[in-house]
N, C-alpha and C positions, 0 to 999 in steps of 0.2 A: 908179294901177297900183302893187300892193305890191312892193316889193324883192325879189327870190329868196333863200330861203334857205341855207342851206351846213350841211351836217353833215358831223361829221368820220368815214371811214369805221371801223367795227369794227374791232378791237382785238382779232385772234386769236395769241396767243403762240404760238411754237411748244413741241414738246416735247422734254423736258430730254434733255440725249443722256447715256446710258448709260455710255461707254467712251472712251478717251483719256487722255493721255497730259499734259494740261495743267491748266491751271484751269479751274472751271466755276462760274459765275457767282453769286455766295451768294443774290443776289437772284431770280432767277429758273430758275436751272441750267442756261442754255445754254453753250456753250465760249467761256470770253473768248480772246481773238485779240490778239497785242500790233496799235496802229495801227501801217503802214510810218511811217519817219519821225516817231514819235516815243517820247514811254516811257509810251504809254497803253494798258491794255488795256479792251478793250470786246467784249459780247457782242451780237449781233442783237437786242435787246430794246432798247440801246444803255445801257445800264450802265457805267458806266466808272469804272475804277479805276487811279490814277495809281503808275507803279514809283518809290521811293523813288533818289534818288544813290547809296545802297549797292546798291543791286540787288533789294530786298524789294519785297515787294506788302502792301499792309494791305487783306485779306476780312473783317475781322471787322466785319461792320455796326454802328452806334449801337444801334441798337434791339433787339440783342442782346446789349449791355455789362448788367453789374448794377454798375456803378462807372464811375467816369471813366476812369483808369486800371486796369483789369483785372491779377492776374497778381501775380509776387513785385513787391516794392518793390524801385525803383533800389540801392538801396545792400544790400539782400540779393542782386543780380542781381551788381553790381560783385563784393561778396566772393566771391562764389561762382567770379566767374572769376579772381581773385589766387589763392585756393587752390587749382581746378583745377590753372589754367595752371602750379601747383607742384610739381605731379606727384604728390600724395597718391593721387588714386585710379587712378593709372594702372592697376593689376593690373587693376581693374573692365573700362576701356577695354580692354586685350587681352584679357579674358574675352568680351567681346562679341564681339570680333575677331575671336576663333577658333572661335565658333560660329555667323558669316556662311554655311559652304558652306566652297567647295574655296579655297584657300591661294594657289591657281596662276594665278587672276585668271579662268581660261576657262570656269568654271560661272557668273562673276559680270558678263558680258557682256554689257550691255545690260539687266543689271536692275537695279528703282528700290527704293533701302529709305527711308521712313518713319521720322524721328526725330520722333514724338508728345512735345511739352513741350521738344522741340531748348533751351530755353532760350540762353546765349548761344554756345552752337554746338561745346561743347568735345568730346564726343564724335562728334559727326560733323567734326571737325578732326581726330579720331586715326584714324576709319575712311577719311578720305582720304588719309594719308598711305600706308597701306596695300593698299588700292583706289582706283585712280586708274579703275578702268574704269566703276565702279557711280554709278548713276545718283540722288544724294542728293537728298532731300527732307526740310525741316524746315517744324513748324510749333511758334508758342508764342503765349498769349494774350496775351504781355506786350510793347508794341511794342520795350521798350529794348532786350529780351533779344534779336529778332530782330535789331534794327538790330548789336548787337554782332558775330552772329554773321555777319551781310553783309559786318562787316568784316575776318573771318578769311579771306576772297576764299577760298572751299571750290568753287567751280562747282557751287553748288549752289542749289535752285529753294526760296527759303524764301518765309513769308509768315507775318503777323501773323493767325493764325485758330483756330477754338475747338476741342476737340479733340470737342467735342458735338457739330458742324456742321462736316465739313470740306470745303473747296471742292475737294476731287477728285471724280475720276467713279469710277465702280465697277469694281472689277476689275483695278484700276492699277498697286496696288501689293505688290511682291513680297514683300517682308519689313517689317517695324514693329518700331520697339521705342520703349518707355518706360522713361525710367530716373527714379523717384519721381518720376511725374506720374498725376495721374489722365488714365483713357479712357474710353470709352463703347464695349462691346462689339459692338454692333449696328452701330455708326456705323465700326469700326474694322473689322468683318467685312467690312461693305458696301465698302468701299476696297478691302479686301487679296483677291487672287485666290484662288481657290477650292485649295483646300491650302497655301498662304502661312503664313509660317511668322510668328508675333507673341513678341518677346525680351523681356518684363516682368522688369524690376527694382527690389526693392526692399529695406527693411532686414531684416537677420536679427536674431536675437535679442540680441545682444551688441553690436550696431553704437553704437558712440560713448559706449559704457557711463561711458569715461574722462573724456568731457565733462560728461556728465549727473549723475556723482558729488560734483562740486561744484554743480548745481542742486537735486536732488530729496534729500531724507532718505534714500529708498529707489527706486532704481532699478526700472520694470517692462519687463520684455524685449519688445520688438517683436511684434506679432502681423500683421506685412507688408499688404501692400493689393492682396489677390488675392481680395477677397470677391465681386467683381462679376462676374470670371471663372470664379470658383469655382464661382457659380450661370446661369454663361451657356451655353447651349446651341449657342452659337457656337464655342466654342473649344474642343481638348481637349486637356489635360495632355500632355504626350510626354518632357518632361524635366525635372528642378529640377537646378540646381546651387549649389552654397555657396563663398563667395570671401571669406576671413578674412585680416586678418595686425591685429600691432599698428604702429601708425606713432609717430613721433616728430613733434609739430607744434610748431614753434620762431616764438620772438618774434610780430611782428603777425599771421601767420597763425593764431594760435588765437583773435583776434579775427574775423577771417572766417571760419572755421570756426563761431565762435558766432553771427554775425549770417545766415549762411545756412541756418541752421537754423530751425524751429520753437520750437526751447528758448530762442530769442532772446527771445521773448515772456511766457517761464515765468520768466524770468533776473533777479530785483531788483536795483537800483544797485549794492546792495553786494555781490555775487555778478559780476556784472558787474568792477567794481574789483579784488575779489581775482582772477580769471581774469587782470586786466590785468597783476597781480605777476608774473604767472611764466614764467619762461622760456622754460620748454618742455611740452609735455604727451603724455604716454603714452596710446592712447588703442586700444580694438579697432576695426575695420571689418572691420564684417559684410554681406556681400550674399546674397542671395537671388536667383538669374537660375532665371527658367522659361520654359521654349520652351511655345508651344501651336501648335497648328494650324488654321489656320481649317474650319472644318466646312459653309460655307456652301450649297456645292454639294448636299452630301448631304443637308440638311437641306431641300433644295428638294426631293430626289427621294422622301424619307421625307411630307412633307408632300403631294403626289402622291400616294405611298400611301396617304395619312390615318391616317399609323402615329401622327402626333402630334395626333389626335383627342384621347383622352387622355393628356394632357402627365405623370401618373403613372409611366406605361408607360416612360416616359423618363428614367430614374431616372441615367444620365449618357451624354453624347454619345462616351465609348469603341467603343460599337457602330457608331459612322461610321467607322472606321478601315481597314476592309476594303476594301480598293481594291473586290473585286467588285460593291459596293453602288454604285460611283460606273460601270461600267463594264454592269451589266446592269439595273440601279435591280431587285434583286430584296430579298425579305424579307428581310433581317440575323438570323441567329442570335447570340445572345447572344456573345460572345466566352472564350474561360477564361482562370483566374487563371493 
């Protein structure tokens, strides 16, 4: 008499949920659940992902790293928060600040803004001091920066994740911003709710010209890193603004100033050394902030149309701007100058 056999029943996933308000699973996109009693979150697929003693969660899977460590290096992460934390770019931080919405805290009631590349958390440290109601999220691919920023105790929901793949659901999140971090316009639409407002910052022409004077022969002015936006059909332009002054950066701060940078890398020993002589340094900062608007909505009802049969025709997404398009999904006339 042979032994019975045993198989194990089929293995149907369910499907990814669309909407909410928490994590959702990088592995397979269901909503991870923290367990009761303890600091593990886990999805119905049973995926688990352990919260960190600072409060962080690491989504970024292995087999999505292209390095061991992903992200700036430790000791560019460290300067970057000594010179933060020094108050150099403060004007930046309240330029952001005052282009969140309403002042008075009761438009910002319940909503979730999006720090893309949060690195170690210093600007979402200055929008909390200021909004205490709004619902912060950071992510960065680099885990030190996050763990730093766990320990600014912000109440706010970070995690070590890619800005290519973000473990949100769609629709989530009300505002974004990046400040010199790259994004992925698809993956940042697909998050942010349908007219959500995205804060891109980057360098302007003259930013840090003072620094670079002692590296390069001849200084080349900034060309920003709005190229991907530029050509996205997801977002549409609504605002630029410019944030200039000169600073004065004294003693070891012009050492982190230079190691948080990129020019850290263009910088030889002895370029290096002399920077180390000197006192103090005169230097411009120059920002770049541009508001966009997610387009995502309209772009589903144009597409419904089959306006974007031919992608030509589409020569830029300003023609989503009409509320009527999103309210009666009828044909968009051209817009005027």
């Amino acid at each position: 008499m042979s032994s019975p056999t045993f198989t194990y029943p089929t293995f149907v996933p369910k499907p990814a949920i669309t909407s909410g308000n928490g994590y959702k699973c990088p592995s397979c996109g269901l909503e991870l659940s923290i367990i009761e009693g303890t600091t593990t979150y886990s999805c119905d697929n049973n995926h688990s992902f352990d919260r960190a003693k600072e409060g962080y969660i690491n989504l970024h899977l292995a087999q999505h790293k292209r390095s061991r460590n992903p992200g700036d290096s430790d000791d560019m992460i460290r300067s970057r928060q000594r010179f933060l934390n020094a108050g150099y770019y403060q004007d930046l931080a309240k330029a952001i600040i005052a282009h969140l919405g309403e002042q008075d805290g009761e438009q910002l009631v319940d909503k979730r803004l999006l720090d893309i590349g949060c690195g170690e958390g210093y600007y979402l440290s200055e929008i909390r001091k200021v909004h205490s109601e709004l619902q912060l999220v950071g992510i960065d691919i680099s885990k030190t920066a996050v763990r730093l920023a766990a320990k600014r105790k912000l109440d706010a929901q970070l995690a070590v994740d890619s800005a290519f793949n973000i473990s949100l659901f769609d629709n989530s999140i009300d505002t974004a911003i990046s400040v010199f971090s790259p994004i992925n316009a698809p993956e940042t639409s697909r998050v942010l709710k349908p007219g959500g407002t995205l804060i891109m910052v980057g360098p302007g022409e003259q930013h840090l010209s003072g620094l670079t004077a002692h590296i390069y022969d001849k200084t080349q002015p900034h060309k920003g890193n709005y190229a991907s936006l530029d050509d996205s059909p997801e977002f549409t332009l609504k605002e630029q603004i410019e944030v200039s002054e000169t600073i004065c950066v004294k003693g070891t701060a012009i050492a982190d100033l230079l190691r948080m940078t990129p020019y850290y890398w263009h910088c030889t020993p002895e370029q290096q050394a002399q920077l180390g002589t000197l006192e103090q340094l005169e230097t411009p900062i120059h920002f770049t902030i541009r508001l966009y608007q997610n387009c995502a909505e309209a772009l589903e009802i144009l597409e419904a149309l089959e306006i974007l049969e031919a992608p030509d025709t589409l020569e830029t997404p300003e023609i989503l701007e009409a509320p009527e398009i999103l309210a009666t999904a009828e044909t968009p006339e051209a817009p005027k100058e």
